[in-house]
C-alpha positions, 0 to 999 in steps of 0.5 A, a space after each residue: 211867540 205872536 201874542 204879546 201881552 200889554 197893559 196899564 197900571 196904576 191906582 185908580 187905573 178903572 177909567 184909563 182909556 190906555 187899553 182903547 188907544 193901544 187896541 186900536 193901534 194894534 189892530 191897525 198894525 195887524 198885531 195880536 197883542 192884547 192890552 190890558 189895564 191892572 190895578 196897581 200901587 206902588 209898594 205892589 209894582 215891583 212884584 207885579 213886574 217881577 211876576 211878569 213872564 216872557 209873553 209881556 211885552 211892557 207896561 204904560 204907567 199912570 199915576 201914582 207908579 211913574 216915579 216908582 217905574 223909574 227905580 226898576 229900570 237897567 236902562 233909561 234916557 236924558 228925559 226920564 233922568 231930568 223929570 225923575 218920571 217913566 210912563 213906559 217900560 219895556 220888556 226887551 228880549 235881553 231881560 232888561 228893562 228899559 223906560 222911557 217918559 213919552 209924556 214930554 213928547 205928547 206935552 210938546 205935540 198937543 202944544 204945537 197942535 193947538 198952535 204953540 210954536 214957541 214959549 218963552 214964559 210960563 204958569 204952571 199949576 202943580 209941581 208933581 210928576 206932569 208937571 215936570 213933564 210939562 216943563 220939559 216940554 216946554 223947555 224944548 219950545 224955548 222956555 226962560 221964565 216959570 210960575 208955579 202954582 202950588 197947593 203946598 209949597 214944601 213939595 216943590 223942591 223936585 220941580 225947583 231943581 228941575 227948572 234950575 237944571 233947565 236955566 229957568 227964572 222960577 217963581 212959586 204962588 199960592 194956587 189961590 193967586 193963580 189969576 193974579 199971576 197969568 198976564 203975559 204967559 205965552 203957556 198956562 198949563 194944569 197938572 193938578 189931579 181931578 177933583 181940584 177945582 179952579 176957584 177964581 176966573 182967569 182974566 178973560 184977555 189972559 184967556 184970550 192970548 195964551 194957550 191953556 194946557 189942561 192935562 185933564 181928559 176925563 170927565 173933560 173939559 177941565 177946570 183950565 180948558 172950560 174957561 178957555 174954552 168959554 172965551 173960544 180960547 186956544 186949548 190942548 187937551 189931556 186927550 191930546 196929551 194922551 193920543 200922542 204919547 200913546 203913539 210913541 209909546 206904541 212905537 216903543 213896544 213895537 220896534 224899541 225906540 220912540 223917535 223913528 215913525 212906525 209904518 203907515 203911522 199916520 193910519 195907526 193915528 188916525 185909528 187910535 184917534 177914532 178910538 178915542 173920539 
């Protein structure tokens, strides 16, 4: 069977750039597979999955179907476990499905590219799937201390455990008093969806001396990166979070895992990030 089918789902999923990532690499790689984007809730995805035939190869999940992705899984790995999220699943050739979040690692490389080797504290706003993400990512650059900034302090528990799993120092504020709380985090990173907007400007010497991670990518800048970028501050953008995750999720429709590099992985990068631009 060569071709093979992929897509992204999810709800809103119409401004996804997903399909444009992966066309690319596909291309790259001389395979013809076809990627494509589904509309999908989440009391829908088991259905749309249980209809999948044996030409789907996997899927890439958006928001809200991360967690939902999860509970259809035979098989998944320490990452998936500790964020309670999958952004991937595969279709094996067994029939097993088998999920993976390769968001942690495109947390963790966009992070290193903007120039962030270590971190040792922490602001984070919001505390939903991402955000776990991020802390897990961050967890693995040395992590000790957290803020989290948070529109409803009852929808914390799942990031709370979480921190206390990793043997982090947490602390909760109101997102309003996120400007107050920022001097001295080596990291200040927004998960929060589009639409919330950053009412209160960062103090421009936390700006200064921190790296913003704004997930946003679309439309970009962020609420986060635009004042980061206002004062020629370090920032890692959602399209690099999104560039990077994509290739391991790439790697793991490919060959099964997500670790080892693809062939001439750096030409497949370079292609889908000229997609991108």
């Amino acid at each position: 069977m060569s071709i093979r089918r992929l897509a992204v789902v999810g709800s809103p999923i119409a401004h996804s750039l997903s399909p444009t990532l992966h066309a690319a690499a596909y291309v790259a790689l001389g395979l013809d597979w076809v990627y494509e984007r589904h509309e999908v809730r989440e009391h829908e995805l088991r259905a749309f999955v249980d209809g999948l035939d044996r030409s789907w190869r996997g899927l890439s999940a958006t928001m809200p179907l991360k967690e939902e992705l999860l509970r259809l899984a035979d098989d998944s790995d320490r990452t998936v476990a500790l964020t309670g999220a999958a952004n991937t699943l595969l279709l094996a050739d067994d029939g097993r499905r088998v999920v993976r979040n390769t968001d942690v690692a495109g947390v963790e490389r966009a992070l290193r590219d903007a120039g962030l080797d270590r971190a040792d504290h922490a602001v984070l706003a919001g505390a939903g799937a991402t955000a776990r993400s991020v802390l897990v990512a961050l967890d693995g650059l040395g992590l000790r201390s957290v803020i989290v900034a948070v529109r409803d302090s009852t929808r914390t528990a799942g990031l709370v455990a979480l921190a206390d799993e990793l043997l982090l120092e947490v602390d909760l504020v109101s997102l309003d008093d996120l400007a107050d709380v920022v001097d001295g985090a080596d990291v200040v990173a927004w998960t929060l969806p589009n639409g919330v907007e950053l009412d209160r400007e960062i103090p421009a010497d936390a700006r200064r001396a921190s790296v913003a991670l704004d997930v946003t990518y679309h439309p970009w800048p962020g609420p986060l990166a635009a004042q980061w970028l206002a004062v020629g501050g370090r920032v890692a953008s959602g399209r690099d979070m999104l560039l990077h995750q994509a290739v391991r999720q790439v790697r793991f429709f490919v060959s099964g895992q997500t670790d080892q590099p693809l062939d001439r992985e750096a030409e497949v990068e370079a292609a889908m990030a000229a997609a991108l631009a």
